[in-house]
Structure formats: structure tokens, C-alpha cells
Phi, psi and omega in degrees: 000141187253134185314147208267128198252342194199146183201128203266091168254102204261180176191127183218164204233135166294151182283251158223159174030288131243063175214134190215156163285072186277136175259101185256132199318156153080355171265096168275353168253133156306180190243141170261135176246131155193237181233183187187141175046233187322312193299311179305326194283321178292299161320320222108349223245124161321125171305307176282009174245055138195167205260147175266147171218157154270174203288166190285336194300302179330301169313281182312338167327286187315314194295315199277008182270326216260000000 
């Protein structure tokens, strides 16, 4: 078995609504996640009834791009 080199400690807290707080290694703010545009309207979500952020999808996006 090979020894474990990392291990991710993250932390995330809900907000209001679809907005959650991740607090992340290497990140002196936390970062906000929630929907926006396509993403909200597939939630339910009023463009205008939450403040928009991007989705955690955006992020994974961004990571498997870099």
C-alpha cells in the first residue's frame, strides 16, 4: 500500500440558501460557491432571489483546464 502524501482539508459551511462558504488550504478568505445563470434556472432558482456565485462545477472545470 502506498502512504498517503496529502490530504485536503477543507471546510464548508452553508450560507443562505445555495451559497456555501469553503474554507480552503492555501486561501487566506474563504471562497463562495453557489449557481448563476443555466446553473440556477436547472435549481429552481430565481436569477434574482440569491446573489450569484460560481458553482462548484465552474471550479472543477477551471482545475481540470489549469
Amino acid at each position: 500500500m502506498t502512504e498517503v502524501k496529502y490530504v485536503s482539508r477543507v471546510r464548508v459551511e452553508p450560507v443562505e440558501g445555495k451559497v456555501r462558504r469553503a474554507h480552503l488550504p492555501g486561501e487566506d478568505e474563504p471562497v463562495l460557491f453557489g449557481v448563476h445563470s443555466e446553473v440556477a434556472e436547472h435549481y429552481g432558482v430565481s436569477p434574482d432571489a440569491e446573489e450569484s456565485h460560481a458553482s462548484t462545477l465552474d471550479y472543477v472545470v477551471a482545475a481540470a483546464g489549469g
